[in-house]
LUMNU-596814 format. One record per residue (C-alpha): residue in one letter; x, y, z; residue number from 1. Coordinates in Angstrom, 2 decimals, m for minus. Last residue first. Layout:
('A' (X Y Z) NUM) ...
***
This chain:
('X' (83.68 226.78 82.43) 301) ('X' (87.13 226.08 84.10) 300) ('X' (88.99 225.29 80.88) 299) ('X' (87.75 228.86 79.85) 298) ('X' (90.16 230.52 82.18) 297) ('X' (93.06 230.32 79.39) 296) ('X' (90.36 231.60 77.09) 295) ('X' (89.90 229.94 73.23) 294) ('X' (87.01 228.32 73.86) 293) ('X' (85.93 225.93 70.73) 292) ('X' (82.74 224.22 71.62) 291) ('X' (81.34 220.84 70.78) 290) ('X' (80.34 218.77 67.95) 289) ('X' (82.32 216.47 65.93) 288) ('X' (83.57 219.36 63.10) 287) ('X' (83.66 222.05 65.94) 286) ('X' (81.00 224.60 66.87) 285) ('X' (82.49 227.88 67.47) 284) ('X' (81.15 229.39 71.09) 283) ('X' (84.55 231.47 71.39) 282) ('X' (86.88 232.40 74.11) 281) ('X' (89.40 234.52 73.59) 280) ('X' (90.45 237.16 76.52) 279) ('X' (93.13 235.20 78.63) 278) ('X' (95.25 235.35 76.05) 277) ('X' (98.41 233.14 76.72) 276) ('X' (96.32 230.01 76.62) 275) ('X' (96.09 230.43 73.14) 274) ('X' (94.15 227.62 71.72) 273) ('X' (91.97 225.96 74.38) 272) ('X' (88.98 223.99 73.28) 271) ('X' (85.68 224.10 75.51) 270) ('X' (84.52 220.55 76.68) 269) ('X' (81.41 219.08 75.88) 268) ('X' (77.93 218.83 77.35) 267) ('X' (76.45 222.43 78.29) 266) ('X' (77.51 223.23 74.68) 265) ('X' (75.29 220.83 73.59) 264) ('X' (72.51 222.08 74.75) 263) ('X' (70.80 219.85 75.28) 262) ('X' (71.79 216.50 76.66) 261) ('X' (68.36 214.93 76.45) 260) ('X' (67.61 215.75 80.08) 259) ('X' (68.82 219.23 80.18) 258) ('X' (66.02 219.79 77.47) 257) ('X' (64.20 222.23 78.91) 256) ('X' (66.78 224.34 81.30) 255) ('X' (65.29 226.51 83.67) 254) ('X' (61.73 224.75 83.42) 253) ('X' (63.30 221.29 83.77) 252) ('X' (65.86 222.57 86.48) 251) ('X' (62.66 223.57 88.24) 250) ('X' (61.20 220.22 88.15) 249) ('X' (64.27 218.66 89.40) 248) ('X' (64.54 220.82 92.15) 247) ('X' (61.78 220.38 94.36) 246) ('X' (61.90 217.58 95.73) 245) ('X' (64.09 218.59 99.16) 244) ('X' (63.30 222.47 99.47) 243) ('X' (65.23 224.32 96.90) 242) ('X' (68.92 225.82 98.33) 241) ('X' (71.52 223.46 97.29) 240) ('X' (70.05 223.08 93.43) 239) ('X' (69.37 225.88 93.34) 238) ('X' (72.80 226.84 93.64) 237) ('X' (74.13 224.31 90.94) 236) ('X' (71.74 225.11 88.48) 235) ('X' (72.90 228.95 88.84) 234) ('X' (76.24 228.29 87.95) 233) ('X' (75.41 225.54 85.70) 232) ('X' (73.45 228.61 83.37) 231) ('X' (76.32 231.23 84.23) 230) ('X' (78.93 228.69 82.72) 229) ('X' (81.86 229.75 84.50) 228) ('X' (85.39 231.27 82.31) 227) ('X' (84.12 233.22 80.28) 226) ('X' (86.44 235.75 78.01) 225) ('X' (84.24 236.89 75.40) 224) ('X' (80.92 234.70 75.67) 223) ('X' (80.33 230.93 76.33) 222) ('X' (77.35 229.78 76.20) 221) ('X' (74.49 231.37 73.78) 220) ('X' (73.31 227.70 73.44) 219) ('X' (72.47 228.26 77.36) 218) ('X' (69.59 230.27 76.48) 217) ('X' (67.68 229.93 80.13) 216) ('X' (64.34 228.60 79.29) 215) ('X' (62.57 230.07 83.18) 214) ('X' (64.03 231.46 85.80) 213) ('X' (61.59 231.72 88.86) 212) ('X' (63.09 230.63 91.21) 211) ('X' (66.49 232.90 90.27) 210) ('X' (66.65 236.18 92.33) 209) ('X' (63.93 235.41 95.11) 208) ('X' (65.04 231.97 95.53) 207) ('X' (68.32 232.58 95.86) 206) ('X' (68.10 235.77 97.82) 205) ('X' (65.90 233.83 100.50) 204) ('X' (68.13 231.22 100.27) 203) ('X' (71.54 232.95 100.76) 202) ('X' (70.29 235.05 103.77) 201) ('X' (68.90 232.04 105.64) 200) ('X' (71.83 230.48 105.72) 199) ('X' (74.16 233.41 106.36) 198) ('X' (71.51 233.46 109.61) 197) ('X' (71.19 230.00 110.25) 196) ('X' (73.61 230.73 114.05) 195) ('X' (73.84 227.80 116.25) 194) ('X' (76.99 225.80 115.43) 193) ('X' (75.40 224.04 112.96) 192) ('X' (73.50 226.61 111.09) 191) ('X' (76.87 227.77 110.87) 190) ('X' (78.15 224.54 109.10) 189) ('X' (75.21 225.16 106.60) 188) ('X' (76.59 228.70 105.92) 187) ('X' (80.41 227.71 105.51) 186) ('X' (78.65 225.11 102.76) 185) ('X' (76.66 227.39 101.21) 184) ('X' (79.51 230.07 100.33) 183) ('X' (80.78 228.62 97.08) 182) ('X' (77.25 228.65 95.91) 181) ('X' (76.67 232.07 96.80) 180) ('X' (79.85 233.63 94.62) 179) ('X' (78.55 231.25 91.83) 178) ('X' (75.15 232.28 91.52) 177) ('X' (76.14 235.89 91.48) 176) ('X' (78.15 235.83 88.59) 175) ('X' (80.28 238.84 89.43) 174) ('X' (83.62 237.16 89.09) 173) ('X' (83.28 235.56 85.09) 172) ('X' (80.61 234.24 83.34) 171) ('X' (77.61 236.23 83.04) 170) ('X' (74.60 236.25 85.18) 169) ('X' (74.77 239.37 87.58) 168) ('X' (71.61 239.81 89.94) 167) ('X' (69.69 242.20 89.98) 166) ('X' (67.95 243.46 92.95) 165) ('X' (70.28 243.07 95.65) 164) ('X' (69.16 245.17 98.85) 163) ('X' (68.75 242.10 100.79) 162) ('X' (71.52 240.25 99.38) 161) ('X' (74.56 242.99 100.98) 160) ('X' (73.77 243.04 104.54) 159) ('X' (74.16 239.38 105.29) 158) ('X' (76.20 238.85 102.28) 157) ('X' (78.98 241.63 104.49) 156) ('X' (78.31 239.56 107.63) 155) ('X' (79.63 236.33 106.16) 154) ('X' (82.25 238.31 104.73) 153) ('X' (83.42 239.41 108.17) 152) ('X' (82.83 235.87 109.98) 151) ('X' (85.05 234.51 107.24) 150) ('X' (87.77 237.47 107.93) 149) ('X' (87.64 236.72 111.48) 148) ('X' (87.69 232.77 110.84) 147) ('X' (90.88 232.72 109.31) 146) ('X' (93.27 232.50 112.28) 145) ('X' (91.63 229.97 114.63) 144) ('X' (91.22 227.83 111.19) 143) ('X' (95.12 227.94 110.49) 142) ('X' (95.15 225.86 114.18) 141) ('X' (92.58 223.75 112.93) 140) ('X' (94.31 222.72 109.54) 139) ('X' (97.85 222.47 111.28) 138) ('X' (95.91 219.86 113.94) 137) ('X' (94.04 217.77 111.28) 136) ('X' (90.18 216.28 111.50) 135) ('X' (89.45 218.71 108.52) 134) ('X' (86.26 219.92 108.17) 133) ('X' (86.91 223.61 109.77) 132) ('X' (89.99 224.01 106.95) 131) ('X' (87.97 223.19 104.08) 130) ('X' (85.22 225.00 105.33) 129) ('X' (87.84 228.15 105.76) 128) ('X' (88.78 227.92 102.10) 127) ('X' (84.93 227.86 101.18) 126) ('X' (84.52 230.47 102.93) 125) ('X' (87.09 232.50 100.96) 124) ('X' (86.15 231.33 97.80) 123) ('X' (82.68 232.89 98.05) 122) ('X' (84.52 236.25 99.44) 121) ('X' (86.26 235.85 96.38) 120) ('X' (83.78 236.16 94.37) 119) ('X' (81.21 238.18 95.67) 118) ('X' (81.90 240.88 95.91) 117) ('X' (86.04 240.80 95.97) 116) ('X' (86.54 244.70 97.22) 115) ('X' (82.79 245.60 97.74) 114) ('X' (83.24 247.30 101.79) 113) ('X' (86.96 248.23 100.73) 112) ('X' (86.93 251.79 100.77) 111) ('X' (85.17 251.52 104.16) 110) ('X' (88.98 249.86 105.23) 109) ('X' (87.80 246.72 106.79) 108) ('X' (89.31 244.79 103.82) 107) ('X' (92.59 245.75 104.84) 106) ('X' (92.15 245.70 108.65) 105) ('X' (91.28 242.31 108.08) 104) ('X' (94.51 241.37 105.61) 103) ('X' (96.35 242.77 108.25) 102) ('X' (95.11 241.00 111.30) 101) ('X' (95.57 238.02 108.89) 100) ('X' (99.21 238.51 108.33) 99) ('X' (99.94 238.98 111.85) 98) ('X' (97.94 236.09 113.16) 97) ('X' (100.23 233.93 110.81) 96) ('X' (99.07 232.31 107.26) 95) ('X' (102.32 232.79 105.53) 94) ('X' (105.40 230.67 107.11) 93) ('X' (102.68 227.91 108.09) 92) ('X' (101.22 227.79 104.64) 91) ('X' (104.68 227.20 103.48) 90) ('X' (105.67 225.16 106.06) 89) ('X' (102.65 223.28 104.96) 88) ('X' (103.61 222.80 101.97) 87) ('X' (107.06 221.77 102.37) 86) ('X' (105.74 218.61 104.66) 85) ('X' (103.01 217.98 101.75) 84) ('X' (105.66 217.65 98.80) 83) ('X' (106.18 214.20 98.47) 82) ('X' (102.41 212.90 99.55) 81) ('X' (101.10 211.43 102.37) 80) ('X' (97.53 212.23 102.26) 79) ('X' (95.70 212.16 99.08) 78) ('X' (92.31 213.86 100.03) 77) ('X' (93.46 216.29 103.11) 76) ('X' (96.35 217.01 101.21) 75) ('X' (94.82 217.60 97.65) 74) ('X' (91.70 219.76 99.36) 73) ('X' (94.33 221.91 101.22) 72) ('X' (96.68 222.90 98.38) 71) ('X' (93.61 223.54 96.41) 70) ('X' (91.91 226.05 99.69) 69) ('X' (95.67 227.75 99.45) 68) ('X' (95.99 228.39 95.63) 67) ('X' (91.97 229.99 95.24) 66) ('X' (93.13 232.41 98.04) 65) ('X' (95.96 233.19 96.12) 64) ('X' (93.25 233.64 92.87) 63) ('X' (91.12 235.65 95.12) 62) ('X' (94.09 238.35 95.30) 61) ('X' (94.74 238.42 92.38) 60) ('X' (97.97 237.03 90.15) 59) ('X' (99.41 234.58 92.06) 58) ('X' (100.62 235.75 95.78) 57) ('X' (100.09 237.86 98.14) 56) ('X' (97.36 236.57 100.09) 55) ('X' (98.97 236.22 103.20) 54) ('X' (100.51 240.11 103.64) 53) ('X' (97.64 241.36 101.98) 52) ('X' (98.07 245.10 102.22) 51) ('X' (101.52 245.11 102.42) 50) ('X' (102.43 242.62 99.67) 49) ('X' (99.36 244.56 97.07) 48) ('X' (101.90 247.54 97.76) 47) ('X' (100.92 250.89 99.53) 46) ('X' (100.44 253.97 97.52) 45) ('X' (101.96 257.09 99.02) 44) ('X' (100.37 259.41 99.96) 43) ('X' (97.29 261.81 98.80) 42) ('X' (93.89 260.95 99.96) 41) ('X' (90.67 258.15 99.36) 40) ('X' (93.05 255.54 96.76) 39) ('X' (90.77 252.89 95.96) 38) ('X' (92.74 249.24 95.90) 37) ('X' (92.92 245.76 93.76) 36) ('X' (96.30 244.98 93.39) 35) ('X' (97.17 242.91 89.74) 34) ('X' (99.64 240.91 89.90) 33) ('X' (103.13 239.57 88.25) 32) ('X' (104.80 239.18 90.44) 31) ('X' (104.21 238.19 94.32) 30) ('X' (105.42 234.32 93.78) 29) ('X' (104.83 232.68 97.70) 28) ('X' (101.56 231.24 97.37) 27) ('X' (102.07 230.65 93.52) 26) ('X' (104.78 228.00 93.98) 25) ('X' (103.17 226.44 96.71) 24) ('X' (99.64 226.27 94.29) 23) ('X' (101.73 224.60 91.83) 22) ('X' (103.71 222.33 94.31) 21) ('X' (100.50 220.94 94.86) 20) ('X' (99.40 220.37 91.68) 19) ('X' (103.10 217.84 91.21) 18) ('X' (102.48 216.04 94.52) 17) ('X' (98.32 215.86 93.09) 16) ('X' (98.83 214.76 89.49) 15) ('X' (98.21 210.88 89.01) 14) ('X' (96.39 210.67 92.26) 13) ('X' (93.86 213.38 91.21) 12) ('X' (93.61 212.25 87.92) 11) ('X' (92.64 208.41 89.66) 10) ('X' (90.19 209.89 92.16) 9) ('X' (88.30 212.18 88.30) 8) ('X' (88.01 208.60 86.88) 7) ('X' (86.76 206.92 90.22) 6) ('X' (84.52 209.99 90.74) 5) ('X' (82.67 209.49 86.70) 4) ('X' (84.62 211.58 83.99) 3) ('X' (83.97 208.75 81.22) 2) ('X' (86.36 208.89 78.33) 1) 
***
């Protein structure tokens, strides 16, 4: 079946009221999760809830974050829907100034200066670009209320890429192809308002870190519990930050081949078969080609 935009326009139609009560359902469900905190003195431990008083819910903290930017991308694309007015009560009843002050003063703790490097400060921005390119009046009023933790990541990559050295290429949070990727577009609309900075940053990394990547081994794709492709990670960054031209040569060198469909593995599906262990994956060729993933997560790679 092709997977061209008309194909993926018609899933989304199919399936948005009932995706979007998903990510409503998780916004607001506090249990089970895992907190992410450094303990610096004796006390008492405070809960994941009062620490992140917005971003709460599912089962991390970048996941909840993950929840709210999906709830906004199906609204803003399918407008209308069954479930939209209860949605954004929801994100209404959550996203407050209160809430964010806290989740600010939370990651402003200095035991917090890494806490979701640099994947979900990736997904963060590209929450608030979703909400700062949306012609809506709930979606700009929730902007006036993210954009101090935005501004705060923003400033963390700023001071973080310089001194990065070596850069993580496996499949899961650290990648960090992916966690700049998903923060290009908050960086390009900064270049807009007057500030190329995070811009900047993100390039010169990128192109230091990965230009000159060559024959990736993409057959080895996926490992243990995977859930990105590290070689389309990358691909896809590079592909944002090379000078105009420039990139189809380099995907050539990255990945020779690319253009007859090779890998394979690149090309087809993984296969789920116990989505209730989120630490099988597999790179098993199947009968008809393929790859057999056996990772919950793994239907994202």
């Amino acid at each position: 079946m092709p997977f061209d935009a008309t194909t993926r326009r018609d899933l989304l139609a199919q399936h948005a009221d009932a995706w979007l009560q998903v990510g409503l359902g998780n916004i607001n469900r506090e249990f089970p999760h895992r907190p992410n905190l450094s303990i610096t003195e004796p006390g008492p431990y405070p809960t994941h809830r009062e620490r992140h008083p917005v971003f709460f819910g599912s089962y991390d903290w970048h996941s909840c974050v993950e929840m709210y930017w999906m709830m906004l991308r199906i609204m803003k694309l399918t407008p209308g829907l069954l479930g939209e007015r209860a949605a954004r009560d929801g994100i209404e009843a959550l996203l407050t100034h209160e809430g964010m002050a806290t989740e600010l003063a939370t990651f402003n703790d200095p035991a917090s200066g890494g806490m979701e490097r640099p994947y979900g400060w990736g997904w963060y921005l590209t929450f608030a670009h979703e909400l700062a390119t949306w012609d809506d009046d709930d979606a700009q009023r929730w902007l006036t209320r993210t954009v101090g933790l935005a501004d705060l990541f923003a400033a963390r990559f700023v001071g973080w890429l310089p001194k990065l050295h070596y850069p993580q290429r496996i499949g899961m949070h650290s990648n960090t192809a992916f966690g700049l990727a998903r923060s290009w577009a908050w960086a390009e609309r900064e270049v807009e308002r007057g500030d190329a900075t995070l811009r900047d940053t993100i390039r010169d990394a990128a192109l230091r870190l990965f230009a000159g990547d060559l024959d990736y081994p993409a057959h080895y794709e996926p490992s243990g519990a995977d859930f990105l492709s590290s070689a389309l990670a990358e691909a896809e960054l590079m592909a944002m930050v090379l000078p105009e031209g420039q990139f189809p040569a380099w995907l050539e060198r990255f990945l020779p081949g690319i253009a007859g469909s090779k890998p394979d593995v690149l090309f087809h599906p993984v296969m789920i078969t116990d989505t209730s262990d989120g630490q099988l994956a597999g790179n098993q060729p199947e009968p008809g080609g393929g790859v057999r993933g056996n990772c919950g997560c793994a239907a994202r790679w």
